[in-house]
N, C-alpha and C positions, 0 to 999 in steps of 0.2 A: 504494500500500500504506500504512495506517495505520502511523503511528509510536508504537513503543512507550515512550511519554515518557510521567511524570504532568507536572499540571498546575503551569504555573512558579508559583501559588500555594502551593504544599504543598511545593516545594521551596526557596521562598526561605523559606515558616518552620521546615521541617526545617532549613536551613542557620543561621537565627537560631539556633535551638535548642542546636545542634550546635555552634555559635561563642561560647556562653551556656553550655554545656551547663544550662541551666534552662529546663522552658517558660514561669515568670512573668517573666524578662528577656526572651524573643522577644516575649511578649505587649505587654511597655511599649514594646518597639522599633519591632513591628506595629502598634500601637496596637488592638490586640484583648484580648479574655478570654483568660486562660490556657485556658478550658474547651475554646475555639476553638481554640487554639494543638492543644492536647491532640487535639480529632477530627482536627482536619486530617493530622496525624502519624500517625494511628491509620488512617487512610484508607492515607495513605503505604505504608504497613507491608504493609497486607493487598494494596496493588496488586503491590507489590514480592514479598511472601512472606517476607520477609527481617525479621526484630526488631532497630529501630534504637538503641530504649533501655531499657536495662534500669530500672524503675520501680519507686523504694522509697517508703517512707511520705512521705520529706518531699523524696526529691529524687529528682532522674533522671542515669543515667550513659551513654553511647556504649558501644553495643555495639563491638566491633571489626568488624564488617560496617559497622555506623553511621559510626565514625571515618572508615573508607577511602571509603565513598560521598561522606560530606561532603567531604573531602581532595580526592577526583575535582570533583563538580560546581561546586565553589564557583569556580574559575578559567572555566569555561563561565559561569555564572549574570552576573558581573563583564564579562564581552564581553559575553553578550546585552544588560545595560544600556547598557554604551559606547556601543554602535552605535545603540540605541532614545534614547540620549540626542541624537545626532551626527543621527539622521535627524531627528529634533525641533528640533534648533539650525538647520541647515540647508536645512529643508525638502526634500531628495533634492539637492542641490546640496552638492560638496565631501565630507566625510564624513570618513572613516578609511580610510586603507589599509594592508591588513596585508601586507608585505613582508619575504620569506627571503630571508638571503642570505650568502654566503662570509661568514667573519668577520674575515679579513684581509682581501680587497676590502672590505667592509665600513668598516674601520677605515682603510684607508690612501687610499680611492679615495671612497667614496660621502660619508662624514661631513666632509668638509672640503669638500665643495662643496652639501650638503643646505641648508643655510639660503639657498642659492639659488630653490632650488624651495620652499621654506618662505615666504622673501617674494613669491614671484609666485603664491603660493596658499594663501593667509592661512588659506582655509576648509578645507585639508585637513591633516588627523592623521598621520603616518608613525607605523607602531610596526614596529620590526625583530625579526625572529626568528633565530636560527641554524640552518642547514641545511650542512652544510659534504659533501654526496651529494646529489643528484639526487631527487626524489622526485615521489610521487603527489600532486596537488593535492587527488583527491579525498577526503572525511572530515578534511580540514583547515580551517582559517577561514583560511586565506591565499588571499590575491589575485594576488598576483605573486611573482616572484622574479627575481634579481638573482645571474646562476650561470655558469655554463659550459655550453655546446652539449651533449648528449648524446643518444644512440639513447633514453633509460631515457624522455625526455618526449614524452605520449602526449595526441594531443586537447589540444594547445594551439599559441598565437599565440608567433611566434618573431621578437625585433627585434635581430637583430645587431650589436655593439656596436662593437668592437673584439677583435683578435689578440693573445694572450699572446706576451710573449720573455723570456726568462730568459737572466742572467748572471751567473759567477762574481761571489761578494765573498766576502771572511774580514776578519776583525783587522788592520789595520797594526801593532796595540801589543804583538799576540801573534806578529805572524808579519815575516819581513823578505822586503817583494817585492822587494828588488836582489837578489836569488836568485835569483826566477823567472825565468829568461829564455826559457823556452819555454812552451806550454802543457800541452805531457806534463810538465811539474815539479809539477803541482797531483795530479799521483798519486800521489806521493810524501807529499802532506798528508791528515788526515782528511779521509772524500767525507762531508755532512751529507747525508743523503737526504726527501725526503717523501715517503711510505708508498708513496701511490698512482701515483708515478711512479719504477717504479723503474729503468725504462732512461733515465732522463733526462742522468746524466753518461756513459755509455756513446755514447749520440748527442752528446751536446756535445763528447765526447774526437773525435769521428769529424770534427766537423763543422769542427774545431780542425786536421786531420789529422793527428791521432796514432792508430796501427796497436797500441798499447800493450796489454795486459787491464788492464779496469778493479778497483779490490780491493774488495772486500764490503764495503758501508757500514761508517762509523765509527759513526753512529747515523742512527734512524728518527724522524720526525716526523709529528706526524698534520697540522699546519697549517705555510702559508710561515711563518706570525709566530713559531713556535718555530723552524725553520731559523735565522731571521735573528736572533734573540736569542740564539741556539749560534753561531754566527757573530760575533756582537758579542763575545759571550763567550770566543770563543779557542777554541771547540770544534773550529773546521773552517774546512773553507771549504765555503758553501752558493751552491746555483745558482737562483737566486731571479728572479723577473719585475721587469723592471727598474727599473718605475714606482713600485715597495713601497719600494725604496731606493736612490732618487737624492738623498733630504734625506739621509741618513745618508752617502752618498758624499761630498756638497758638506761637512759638517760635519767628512769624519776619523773618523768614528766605525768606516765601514767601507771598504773598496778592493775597486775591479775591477781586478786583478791584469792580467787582457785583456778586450780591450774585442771578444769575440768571444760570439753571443748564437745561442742556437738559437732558432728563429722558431718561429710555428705552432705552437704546442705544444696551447694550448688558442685557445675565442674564447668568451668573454665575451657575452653577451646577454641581454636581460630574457624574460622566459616568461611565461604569464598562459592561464589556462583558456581555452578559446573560449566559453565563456556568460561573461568576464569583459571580450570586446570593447564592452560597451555601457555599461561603468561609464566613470566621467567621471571621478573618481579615477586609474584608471588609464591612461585614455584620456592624461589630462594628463602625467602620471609617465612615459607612451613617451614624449611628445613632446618633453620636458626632458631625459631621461634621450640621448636621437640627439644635442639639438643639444650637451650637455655630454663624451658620449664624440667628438663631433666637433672642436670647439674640444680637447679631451688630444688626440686624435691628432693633428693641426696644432701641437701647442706641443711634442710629445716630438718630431717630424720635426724642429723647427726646431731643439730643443737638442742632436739627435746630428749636424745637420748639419755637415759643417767650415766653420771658418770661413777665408774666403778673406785670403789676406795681404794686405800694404797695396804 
């Protein structure tokens, strides 16, 4: 089926235009006649149906139909270059790849070991995006993503990464654990919850063996990173994946009150359309992406192991 697109000439001088709001500034930009500037816009217009600019004797102003189109396509026009730049630099080798992904894993998990994969693929681009749900690959410019297992993904290649555990932590500076001596004592403190899991201290009370009802969240959180910053803060105590805050444990800054973790909660995996198995980009990015969640899963087993006396 034909696509109903004009042609990326008439849109990158409607977007000069529109970014100018003048067509003799798009013209010195394009290095054309304003008169050119003017039909191609005028072409624009009539394919659209839509009137982009309102045209006075000596200037021209954005329609509000005009405004929002430019608003829209001007972030599309900026990729379509990237990528036509990147296949150009590279010749189909290396390129860009556009990766979604949680923004706490993100933050706590991918970016401290990224420049890993950055020097052993000098020719490839990461750019990250947030997705913090599951979604359709299709009608997106993403390549991959970097999420949790779900039913929601559909027609795509699935690489298993590692298993989520979550563990109590709260404040030392706010709260005094020579109190806690049981695990039912932490009902007694505000529960910090994340939105989308909200049986998560109700199993962790269970799994703790406490027979207790748990009390209606203290507050909701949409991501771990705001749990754990209400938690720094004295808000509560949050139950948080354990690998987001083990710097913050070693420093003080936070405590696991018990060292009792409910397993399995979620697992971690890269996802990738199935027409996206023949890019090399991301061909590359599984194959980094296994051996670096392997090497964390080998170094967190070692660090919870006990250690044997002398």
């Amino acid at each position: 089926m034909k696509r109903k697109i004009p042609s990326t000439v008439a849109l990158s001088l409607f977007e000069s235009a529109a970014r100018h709001e003048s067509f003799a500034r798009a013209a010195a930009e394009m290095y054309l006649t304003e008169s050119a500037v003017s039909r191609q816009i005028a072409v624009l217009e009539g394919f659209l149906g839509v009137k982009l600019f309102s045209r006075g004797k000596k200037q021209v102003v954005l329609t509000d139909a005009g405004r929002l189109y430019a608003r829209n396509i001007r972030g599309n026009l900026d990729e379509i270059e990237l990528h036509t730049k990147s296949l150009m630099q590279h010749k189909g080798a290396g390129g860009v790849l556009e990766l979604a992904v949680i923004p706490t894993f993100a933050s706590r998990w991918l970016l401290p070991r990224l420049h890993d994969f950055l020097r052993k693929n000098p020719g490839i681009t990461v750019n990250l995006s947030e997705r913090a749900e599951p979604f359709a690959f299709r009608g997106t410019n993403l390549d991959a993503a970097l999420h949790f297992d779900d039913p929601v993904w559909d027609a795509v290649e699935k690489v298993h990464l590692f298993e989520e555990e979550v563990v109590p932590v709260l404040s030392p500076a706010h709260f005094d654990l020579s109190k806690l001596k049981k695990a039912a004592g932490l009902i007694a403190l505000p529960l910090l919850h994340k939105r989308v899991r909200p049986e998560a201290w109700q199993r962790w009370f269970e799994a703790a063996g406490s027979t207790q009802p748990v009390p209606p969240p203290a507050m909701r959180f949409e991501l771990y990173a705001m749990v754990i910053d209400a938690a720094r803060a004295g808000l509560g105590v949050g139950l948080v994946p354990r690998f987001y805050v083990q710097e913050d444990v070693a420093r003080g800054t936070l405590a696991m009150p018990f060292d009792i973790s409910l397993k399995h909660e979620k697992r971690y995996c890269l996802v990738y359309p199935e027409h996206k198995r023949d890019s090399q980009a991301v061909q590359l990015f599984s194959e980094w992406v296994v051996e670096a969640a392997a090497e964390f899963s080998t170094g967190a087993q070692a660090v919870r192991r006990p250690k044997k006396r002398a």
